[in-house]
Structure formats: C-alpha cells, structure tokens
C-alpha positions in Angstrom: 140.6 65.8 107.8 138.5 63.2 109.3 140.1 60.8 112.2 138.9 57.5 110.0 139.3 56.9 106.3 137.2 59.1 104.2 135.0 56.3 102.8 133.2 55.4 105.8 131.1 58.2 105.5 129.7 56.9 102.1 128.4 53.4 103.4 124.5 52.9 103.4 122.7 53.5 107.0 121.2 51.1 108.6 117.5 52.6 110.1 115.8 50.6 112.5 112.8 51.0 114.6 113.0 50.1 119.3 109.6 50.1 120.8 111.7 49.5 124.0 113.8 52.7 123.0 110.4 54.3 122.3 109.0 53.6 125.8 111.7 54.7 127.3 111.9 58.0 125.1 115.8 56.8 124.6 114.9 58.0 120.6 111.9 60.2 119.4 109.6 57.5 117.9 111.6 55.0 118.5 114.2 55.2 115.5 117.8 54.5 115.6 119.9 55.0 112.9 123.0 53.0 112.8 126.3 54.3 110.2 129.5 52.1 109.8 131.2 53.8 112.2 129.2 53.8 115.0 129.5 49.8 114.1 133.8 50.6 114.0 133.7 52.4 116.8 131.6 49.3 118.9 134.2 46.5 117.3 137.1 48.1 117.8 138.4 48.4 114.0 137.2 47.6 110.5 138.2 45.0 109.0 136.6 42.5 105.7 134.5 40.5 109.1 133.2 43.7 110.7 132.0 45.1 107.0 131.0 41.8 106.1 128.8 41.6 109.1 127.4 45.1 108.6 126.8 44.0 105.2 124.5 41.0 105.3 122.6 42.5 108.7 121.8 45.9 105.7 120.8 43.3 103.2 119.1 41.1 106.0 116.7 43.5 106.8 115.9 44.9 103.5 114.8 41.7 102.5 112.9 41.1 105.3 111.4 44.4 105.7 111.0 45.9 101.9 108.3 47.9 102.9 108.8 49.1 107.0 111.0 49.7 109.3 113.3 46.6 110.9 111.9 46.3 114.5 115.1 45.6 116.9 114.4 43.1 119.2 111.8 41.1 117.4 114.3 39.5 115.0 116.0 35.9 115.2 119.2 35.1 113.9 120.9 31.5 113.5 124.7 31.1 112.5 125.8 27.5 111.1 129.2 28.0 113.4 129.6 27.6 117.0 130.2 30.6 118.9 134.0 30.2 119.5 134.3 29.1 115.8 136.7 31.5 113.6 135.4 34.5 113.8 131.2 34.2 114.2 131.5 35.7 117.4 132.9 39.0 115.8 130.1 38.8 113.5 127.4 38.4 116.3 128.7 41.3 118.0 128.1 43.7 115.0 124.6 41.7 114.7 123.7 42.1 118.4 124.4 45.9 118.1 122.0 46.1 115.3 119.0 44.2 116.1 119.3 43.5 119.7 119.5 39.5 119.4 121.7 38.0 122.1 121.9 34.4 122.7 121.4 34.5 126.6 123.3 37.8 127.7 120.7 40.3 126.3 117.6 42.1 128.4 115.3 40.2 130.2 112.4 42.7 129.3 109.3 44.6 131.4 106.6 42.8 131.8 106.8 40.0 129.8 107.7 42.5 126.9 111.1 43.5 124.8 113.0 40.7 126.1 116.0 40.2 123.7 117.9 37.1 125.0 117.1 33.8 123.6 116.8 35.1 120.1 120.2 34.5 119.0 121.6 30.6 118.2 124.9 29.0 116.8 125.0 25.9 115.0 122.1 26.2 113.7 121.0 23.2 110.9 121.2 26.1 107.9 123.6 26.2 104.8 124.1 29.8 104.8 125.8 32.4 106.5 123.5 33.6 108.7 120.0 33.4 108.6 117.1 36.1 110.1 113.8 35.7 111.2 110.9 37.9 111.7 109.0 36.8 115.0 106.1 38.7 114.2 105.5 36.8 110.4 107.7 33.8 110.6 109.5 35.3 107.0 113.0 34.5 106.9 116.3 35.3 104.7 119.2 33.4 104.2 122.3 35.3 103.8 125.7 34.5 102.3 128.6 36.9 102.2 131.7 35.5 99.9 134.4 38.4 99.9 137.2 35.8 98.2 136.6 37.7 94.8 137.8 41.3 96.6 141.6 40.7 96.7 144.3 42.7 98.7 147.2 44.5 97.8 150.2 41.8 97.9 152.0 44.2 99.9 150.0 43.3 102.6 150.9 39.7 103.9 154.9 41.2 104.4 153.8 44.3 106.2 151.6 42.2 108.6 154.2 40.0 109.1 156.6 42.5 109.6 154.1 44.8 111.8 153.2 41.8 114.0 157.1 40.6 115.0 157.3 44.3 116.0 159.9 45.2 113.1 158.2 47.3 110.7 159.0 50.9 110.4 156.5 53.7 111.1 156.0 54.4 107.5 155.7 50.6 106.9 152.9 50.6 109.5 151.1 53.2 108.1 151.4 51.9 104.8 150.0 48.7 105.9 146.9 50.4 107.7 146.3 52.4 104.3 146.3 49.0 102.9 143.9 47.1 104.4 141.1 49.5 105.0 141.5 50.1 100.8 140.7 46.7 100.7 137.6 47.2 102.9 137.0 50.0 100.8 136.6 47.6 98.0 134.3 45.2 99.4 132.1 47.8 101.2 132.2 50.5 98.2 133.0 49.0 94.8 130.7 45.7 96.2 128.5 46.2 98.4 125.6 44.4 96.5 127.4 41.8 95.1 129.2 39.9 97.4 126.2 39.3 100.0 123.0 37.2 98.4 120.1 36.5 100.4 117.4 34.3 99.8 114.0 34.2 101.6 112.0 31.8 103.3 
C-alpha cells in the first residue's frame, strides 16, 4: 500500500529537456522527467491549485512543443494576477519547478548562459490564466484552467469546518482527506483534458 492515494501514479509525466542539467551531467542528456508527486512532494500537498498548475504547465508545453522536448529555462511565463493575489503564487511554485522561470529569485547563469531569473512576470496585460512563451521562436500559448464543473462531495465543507476548529474525530479527519484528494482525483483523472484549453499565439 502506497504512502499517497493510488491515483497519482496514473497522471501523465511531464519530460523536459536542462542544457544546464546537461553541462553539469546533473541528468544523462539533459532529461528530467517530472511525475505528480515529485510536484506533491515540492508543494507540500495536492490539492485542485497544485493539479491545476501541473495541469496547464503539461498542456503548456505540449502545445508549445508538439514535436520536441520543452527546454527548461528558455520558457516565459506571465500570470494576469499579482503575486500575493489568491493563490498565483502556489501556482508559480509548481511552474518554477517545472520550467525553471523565476521572477528574480532564480540562477544567474555561467557565462552569460542558462540564466533563469527575469523570465517569470505577474500582472501581466493577458486574459488568460497563464500564458508561456518560447524564447527561442517567440510561439506562445494561452492557458485557461476552469475546475468549477468538477464538484466536491458535500460532505466536505462540514468536515473542514470541523477539522479546522480542531473538533473533528480521527475518523472524521480521515474521511475528509479521502474526500478531497477524490475530488482531485476527478479533475486530474476523469478531466484532465477538458478543463484546461490553451490557445496559441
């Protein structure tokens, strides 16, 4: 029996390709291949912001790269929200970890080469969710994730409630936990390619 709910196992990979990591023969040829709960185990927990982050990043780079590898640290990516707004900065965290984009924290690079600060921004003039852009071409999507059609069990409001004031039983706790990652299960499983759209540019 596994640690974390069986289903993580069953969520695409995300396979990217470092010519930093390359250099400094961190991965053989440079590819890194990032699962869901690598991504988990980096927020913290999984919740309907960490899959939905993992979600448009996979669909991101698919569009962007439909026939190659995504290379990390040549990608930009803009958010419409400010960094402190809601939860955008969760969802740049899970970003960050997958492309390498930081907004000024990130690696100042070797010789004028693999930086990846300055290639992440917040409010950003754009209409969708996030949007990422290839330095190399210019080619840009547009992403928008919309999980308001994946509804919860209605147990779950009253169990959080009670969890959170420090009342709720042990069974009621683990009840609630079962809960909520079915309903990631649902947006990450039964919709993984329907609740994200991207569009390019």
């Amino acid at each position: 029996m596994s640690d974390f709910p069986e289903f993580f196992k069953k969520i695409p990979s995300i396979v990217t390709y470092d010519p930093l990591a390359e250099l400094l023969g961190t991965f053989k040829n440079g590819k890194i291949i990032y699962n869901y709960i690598q991504i988990v185990k980096a927020a913290g927990h999984s919740c309907p912001t960490v899959a939905g982050a993992y979600m448009m990043t996979y669909h991101a780079l698919k569009a962007l790269y439909p026939d190659s590898l995504p290379v990390r640290g040549e990608i930009k990516v803009e958010f419409k929200e400010d960094l402190q707004d809601g939860v955008a900065g969760v969802i740049a965290n899970v970003v960050t970890n997958i492309t390498g984009a930081t907004d000024k924290s990130g690696f100042k690079g070797l010789g004028g080469k693999f930086a990846r600060h300055s290639l992440m921004f917040f409010n950003a003039p754009i209409n969708s969710s996030i949007r990422f852009t290839r330095l190399d071409t210019g080619k840009s999507v547009n992403v928008y994730y919309d999980p308001s059609r994946v509804s919860g069990d209605p147990r779950m409001q009253p169990l959080m409630q009670k969890a959170i004031q420090g009342i709720a039983t042990e069974e009621e706790k683990e009840l609630f936990g079962e809960l909520w990652q079915e309903k990631v299960k649902k947006i990450l499983i039964d919709h993984f390619d329907d609740i994200v759209k991207t569009e390019i540019s």
